[in-house]
N, C-alpha and C positions, 0 to 999 in steps of 0.2 A: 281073710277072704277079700278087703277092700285091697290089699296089696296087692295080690295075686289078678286080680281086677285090670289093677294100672300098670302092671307089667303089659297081661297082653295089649291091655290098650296101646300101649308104647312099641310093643313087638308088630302089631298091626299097620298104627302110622308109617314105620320106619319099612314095612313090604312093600303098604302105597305108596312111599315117597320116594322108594326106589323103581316103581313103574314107569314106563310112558309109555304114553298112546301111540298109537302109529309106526309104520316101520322105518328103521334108521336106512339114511341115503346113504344108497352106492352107487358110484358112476358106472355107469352100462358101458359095458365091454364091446370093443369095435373092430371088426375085423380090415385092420387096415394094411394097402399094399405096402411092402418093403421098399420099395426103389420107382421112381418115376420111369417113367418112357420116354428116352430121349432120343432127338436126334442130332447129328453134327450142326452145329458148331460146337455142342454143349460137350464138357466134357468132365472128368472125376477132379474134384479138386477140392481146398479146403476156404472158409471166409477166413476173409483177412483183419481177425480179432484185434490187433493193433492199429486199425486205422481211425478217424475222429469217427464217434458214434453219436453223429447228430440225427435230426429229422429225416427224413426217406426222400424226400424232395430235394437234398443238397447231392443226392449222389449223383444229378443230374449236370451239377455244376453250371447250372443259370442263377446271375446275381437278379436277374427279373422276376424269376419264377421262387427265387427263395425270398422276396421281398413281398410280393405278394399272399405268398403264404401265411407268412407273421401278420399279415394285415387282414387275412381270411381268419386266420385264429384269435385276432383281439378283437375283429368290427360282426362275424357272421352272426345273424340272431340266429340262426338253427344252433348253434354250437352254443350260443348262449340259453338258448333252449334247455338243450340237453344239460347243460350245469344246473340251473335251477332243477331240476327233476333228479339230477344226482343230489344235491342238498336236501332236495324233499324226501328223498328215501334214507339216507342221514340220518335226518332229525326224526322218521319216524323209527327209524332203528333203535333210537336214544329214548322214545316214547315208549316205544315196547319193553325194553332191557329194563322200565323201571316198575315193571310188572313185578321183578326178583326183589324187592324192597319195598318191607313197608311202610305205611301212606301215613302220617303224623301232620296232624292240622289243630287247630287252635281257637275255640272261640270265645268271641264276650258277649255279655248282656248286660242292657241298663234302660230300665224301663220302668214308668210309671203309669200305675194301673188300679183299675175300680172294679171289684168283682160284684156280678149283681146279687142282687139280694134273694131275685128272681130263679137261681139257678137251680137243678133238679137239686133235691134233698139227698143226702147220704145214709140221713137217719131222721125217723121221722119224730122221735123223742126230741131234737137238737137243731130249730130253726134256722135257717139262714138270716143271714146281716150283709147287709153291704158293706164293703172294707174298700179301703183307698189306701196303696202301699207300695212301696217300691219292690224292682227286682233285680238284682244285682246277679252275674254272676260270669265266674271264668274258669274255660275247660280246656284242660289238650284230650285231643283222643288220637288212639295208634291202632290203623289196622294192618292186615295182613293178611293174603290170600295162601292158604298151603296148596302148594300145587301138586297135589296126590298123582293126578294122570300124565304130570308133564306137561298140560296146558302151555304153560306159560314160555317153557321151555322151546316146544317145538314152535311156539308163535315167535320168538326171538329168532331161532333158527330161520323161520320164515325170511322176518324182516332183515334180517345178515345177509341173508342169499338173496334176496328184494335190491340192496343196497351194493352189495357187487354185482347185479345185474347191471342194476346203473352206470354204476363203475366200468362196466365194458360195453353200454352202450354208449357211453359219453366218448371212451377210448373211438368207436365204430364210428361214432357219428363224423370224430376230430380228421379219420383215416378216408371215410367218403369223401366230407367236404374237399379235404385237399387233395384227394384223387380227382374229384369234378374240377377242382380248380385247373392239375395240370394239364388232366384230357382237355377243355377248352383252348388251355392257355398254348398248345402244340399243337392242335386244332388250329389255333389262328395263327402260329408260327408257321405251318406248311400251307397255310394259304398265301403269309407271306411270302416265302420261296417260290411259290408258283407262279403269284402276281410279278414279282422276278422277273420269272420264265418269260411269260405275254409280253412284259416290259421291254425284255432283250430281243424278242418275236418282230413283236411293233414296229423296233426303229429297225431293226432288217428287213422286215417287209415294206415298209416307206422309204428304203431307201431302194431295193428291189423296184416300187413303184416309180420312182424316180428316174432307175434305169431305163426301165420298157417305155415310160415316157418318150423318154428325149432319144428313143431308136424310133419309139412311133414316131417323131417328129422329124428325126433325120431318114425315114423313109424303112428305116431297115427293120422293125415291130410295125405290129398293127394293132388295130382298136379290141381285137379280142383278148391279145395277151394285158392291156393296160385292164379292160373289165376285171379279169380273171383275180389281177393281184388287187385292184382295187374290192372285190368281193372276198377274197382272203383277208385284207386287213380290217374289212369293216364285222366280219366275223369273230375274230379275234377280240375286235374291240367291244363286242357285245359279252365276252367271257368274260372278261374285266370287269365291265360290268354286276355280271353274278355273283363273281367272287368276291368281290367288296361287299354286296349286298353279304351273301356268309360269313364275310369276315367280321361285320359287324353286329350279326347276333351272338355271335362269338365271346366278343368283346362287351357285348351287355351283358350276357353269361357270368364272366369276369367279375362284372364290375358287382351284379346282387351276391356273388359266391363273398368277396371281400367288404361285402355290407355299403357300398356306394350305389348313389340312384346311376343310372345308366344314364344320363343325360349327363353327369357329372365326371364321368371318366372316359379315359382314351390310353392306347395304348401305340405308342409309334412302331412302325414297323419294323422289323429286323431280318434281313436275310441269312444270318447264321445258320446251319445245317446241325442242328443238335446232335449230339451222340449219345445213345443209351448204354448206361452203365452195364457193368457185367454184376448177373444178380445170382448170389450159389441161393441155392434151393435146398440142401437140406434134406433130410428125409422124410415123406409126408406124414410120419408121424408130428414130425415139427410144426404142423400148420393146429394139429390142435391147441398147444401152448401159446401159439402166436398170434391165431386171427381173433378180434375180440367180437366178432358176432359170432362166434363158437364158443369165447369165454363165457358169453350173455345168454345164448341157448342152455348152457350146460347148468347155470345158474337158476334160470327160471324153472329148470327144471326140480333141482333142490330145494327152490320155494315150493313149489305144487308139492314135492313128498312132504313136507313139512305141513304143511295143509291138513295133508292126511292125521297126521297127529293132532290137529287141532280141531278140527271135529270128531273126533274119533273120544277125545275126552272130555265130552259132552253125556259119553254111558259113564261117567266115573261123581261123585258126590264133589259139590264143591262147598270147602269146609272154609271158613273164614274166622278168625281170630280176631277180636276187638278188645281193647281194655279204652279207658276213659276217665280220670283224676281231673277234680275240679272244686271249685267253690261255690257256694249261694248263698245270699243273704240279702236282709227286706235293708239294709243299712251297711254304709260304705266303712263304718268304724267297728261293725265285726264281723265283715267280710274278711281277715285273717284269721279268725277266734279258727280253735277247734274243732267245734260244733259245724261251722261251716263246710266242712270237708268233706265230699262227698265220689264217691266212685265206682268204677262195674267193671266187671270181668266177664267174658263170657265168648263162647263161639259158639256160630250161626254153621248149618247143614244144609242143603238141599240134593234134593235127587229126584230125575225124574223118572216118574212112574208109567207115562203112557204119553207118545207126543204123538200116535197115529204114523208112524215110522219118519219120522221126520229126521230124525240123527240118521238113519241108516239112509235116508237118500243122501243126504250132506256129502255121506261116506261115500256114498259112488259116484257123485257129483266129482268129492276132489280125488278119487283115482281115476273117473276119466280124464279131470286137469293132467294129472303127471302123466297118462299114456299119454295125450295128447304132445304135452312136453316134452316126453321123450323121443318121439316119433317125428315134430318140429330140429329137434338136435341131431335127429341121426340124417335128418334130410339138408340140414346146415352142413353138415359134414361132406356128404356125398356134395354138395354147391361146391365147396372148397375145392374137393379132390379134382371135379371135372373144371373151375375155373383157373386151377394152376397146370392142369394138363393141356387146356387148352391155347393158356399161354406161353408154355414151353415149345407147342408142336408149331403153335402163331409163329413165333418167333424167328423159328430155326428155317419156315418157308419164306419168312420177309426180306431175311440174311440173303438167302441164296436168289429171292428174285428181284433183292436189291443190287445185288453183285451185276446180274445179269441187264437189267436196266441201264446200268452205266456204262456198261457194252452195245446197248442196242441207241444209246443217246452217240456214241463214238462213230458208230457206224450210221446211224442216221446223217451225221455231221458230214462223212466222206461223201455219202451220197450226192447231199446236196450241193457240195463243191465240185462234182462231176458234174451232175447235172447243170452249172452254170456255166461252168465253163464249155461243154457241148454245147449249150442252147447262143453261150458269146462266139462261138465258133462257126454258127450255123448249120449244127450237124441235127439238131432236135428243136423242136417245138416247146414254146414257154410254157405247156403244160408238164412237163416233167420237172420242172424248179418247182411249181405252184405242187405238183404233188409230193416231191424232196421237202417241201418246206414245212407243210403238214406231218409228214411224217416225223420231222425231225421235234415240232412241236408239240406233237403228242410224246414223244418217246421220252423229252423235256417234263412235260408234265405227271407222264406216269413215274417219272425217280422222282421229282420233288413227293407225290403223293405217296409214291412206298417211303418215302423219308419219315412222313406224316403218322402211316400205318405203323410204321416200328415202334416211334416213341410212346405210340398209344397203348402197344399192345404191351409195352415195357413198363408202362404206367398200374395195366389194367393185371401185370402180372407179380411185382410190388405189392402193387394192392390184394390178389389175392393170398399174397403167403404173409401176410396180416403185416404189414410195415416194412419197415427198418429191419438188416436182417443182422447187425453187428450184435455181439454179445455186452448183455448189459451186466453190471456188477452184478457180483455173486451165482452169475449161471454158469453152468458148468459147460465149457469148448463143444462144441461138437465134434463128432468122427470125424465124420467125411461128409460132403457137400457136391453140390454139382454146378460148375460155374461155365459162364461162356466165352 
């Protein structure tokens, strides 16, 4: 009968200890479109898997902007931020995982002691004495939690998906900072180009003033056309003005993005005209493997169901195994004897009987965690989809009213060499230069600034198809791509 006992007892552990609580994670299915919406300039085509697959910043081929970078990723405390906090989910990964093994600790005693004499009686036949004696003594003890409901289990699983959350927010955090770094950093390069602009402006219109000068003087201009250009160049020179002032919050920008006080950095100017790389896009299915605040969403979501398990096996008994081998003795020389030997076997039960629903709110506690989670991931998703669509369609109208810009600076240009020469001719009024010459600097400044807007939106569209878009070992090619 006692056999048949410990059979099922054995057959019963081995049901529980195939349970767990909670439902196993599955990723939520996403209805996602096939093919982006593009327009010209973009067009079918494949990335180019053999070229260097460095950072997302070098494709821009600024040796500034990739210096900076490296110096954003070793000096920024945000990004040092984020690594400590990946560490911390790490180590508690490593905390929890040791929940599957058990707990073996070790102790001694050695004391000297006076029992009173005073103490309750045990037997009233058999007086108390006071005694003065030693206590010696040394134990291992080993326990062990059996994880009937899985407890322990889905808390691992928790902290796993805890710790690759991490893992892609640290990835997210690396991919913001040096997206802000380069939006700033071409940010102040098209200011650069613009202050250019004013620059080439200035000394044509001072030298314009010049002219109308010395005709007012030789009789042939008057005092209103000398005002006119004099109020153009002092105009001008008040933009200047402004735009140093932007260009220098710019550049303080810069300097906290790469962990520098702003008082301690500067950046010299440079008029180069950047060029935005050609970036394939992929199919948007690809933006879920690659952006990692969709890896991080998808994750935290796998913690929250994990959750569920872990309160959930709070209705299950938690059964604990302890053994403990040890010594005792009033004397260090038979403290080995035989006698000495002393130890316990035993496991401990609990189950709770009534907590006034307390487990069952936990439980709907952490399923509104995971809807919550899930509902946060499908809304990360849908940011993705409209922030690469928005930079594709950016893009394609920056191209074409960049094209046209540098048409209306050409013809702005002819204008004004008509208009001078008329006005040298004495066929027109020095109001039509003063107006040629506005035009032409505006039409000057709106191409440097669509120069500005492109690399931004190249930047911002980069950043939304989650980096670097070269294949990293062991992934497998893509089909087909859409490049510009």
């Amino acid at each position: 009968m006692d056999m048949r006992r410990g059979r099922w007892l054995l057959v019963l552990c081995t049901v529980l200890g195939a349970c767990t609580a909670g439902p196993d994670y599955r990723k939520p299915a996403l209805d996602m479109p096939r093919a982006w919406k593009v327009e010209p300039p973009w067009r079918e085509g494949r990335p180019d898997d053999a070229a260097d697959k460095g950072p997302w910043w070098q494709r821009f081929n600024d040796a500034q902007l990739d210096a900076l970078a490296r110096q954003a990723i070793a000096g920024s405390p945000t990004l040092e931020l984020a690594n400590a906090r990946l560490a911390q989910a790490r180590a508690a990964l490593a905390a929890t995982s040791a929940g599957l093994m058990p707990q073996i600790g070790v102790s001694e005693r050695v004391a000297r002691q006076r029992i009173s004499a005073n103490r309750p009686l045990t037997n009233y036949n058999a007086p108390n004495f006071a005694t003065v004696q030693s206590d010696l003594g040394l134990a291992m003890s080993v326990g062990y939690e059996v994880d009937l409901a899985g407890r322990v289990q889905r808390s691992i699983e928790g902290a796993q998906a805890a710790a690759d959350q991490s893992a892609a927010d640290f990835e997210n955090t690396r991919l913001v900072l040096t997206a802000d770094l380069a939006t700033s950093y071409f940010n102040l390069r098209a200011i650069d180009v613009e202050l250019d602009v004013l620059a080439r402006a200035i000394g044509l219109q001072r030298r314009s003033l010049e002219l109308v000068t010395a005709r007012r003087d030789l009789g042939a201009g008057t005092g209103l056309d000398v005002a006119q250009q004099q109020a153009l160049l002092d105009t001008t020179l008040v933009q200047v003005d402004l735009l140093r002032r932007q260009r220098s919050q710019f550049e303080h920008a810069i300097a906290t993005l790469t962990g520098v006080p702003a008082p301690s950095f500067s950046l010299a100017p440079d008029v180069r005209e950047p060029v935005p790389p050609a970036v394939p896009l992929g199919v948007p299915s690809d933006v879920l493997e690659r952006r990692p605040d969709i890896a991080a969403a998808e994750r935290a979501m796998a913690a929250a169901n994990a959750q569920i398990g872990v309160v959930s096996a709070a209705y299950y008994p938690s059964i604990t195994l302890g053994t403990s081998l040890g010594l005792s003795s009033r004397a260090f020389g038979t403290l080995l004897d035989a006698p000495s030997l002393l130890w316990s076997l035993g496991v401990s039960a609990a189950q709770t009987l009534f907590d006034g629903g307390r487990i069952a709110a936990n439980i709907e506690a952490a399923r509104a965690g995971h809807a919550a989670a899930t509902a946060s991931y499908r809304r990360v998703v849908l940011a993705a989809m409209q922030e690469v669509e928005d930079g594709i369609i950016g893009l394609s109208a920056l191209e074409r009213a960049s094209a046209q810009a540098r048409t209306a600076v050409a013809a702005a240009q002819r204008v004004l060499d008509m208009a001078r020469a008329r006005y040298e001719g004495g066929v027109s009024t020095y109001l039509e230069v003063i107006t040629a010459q506005q035009a032409l600097l505006a039409s000057e400044r709106q191409s440097a600034q669509l120069m500005g807007q492109r690399m931004l939106t190249s930047v911002f569209l980069v950043k939304a198809l989650g980096g670097d878009w070269q294949r990293r070992s062991g992934e497998v090619p893509q089909k087909s791509a859409l490049v510009r």
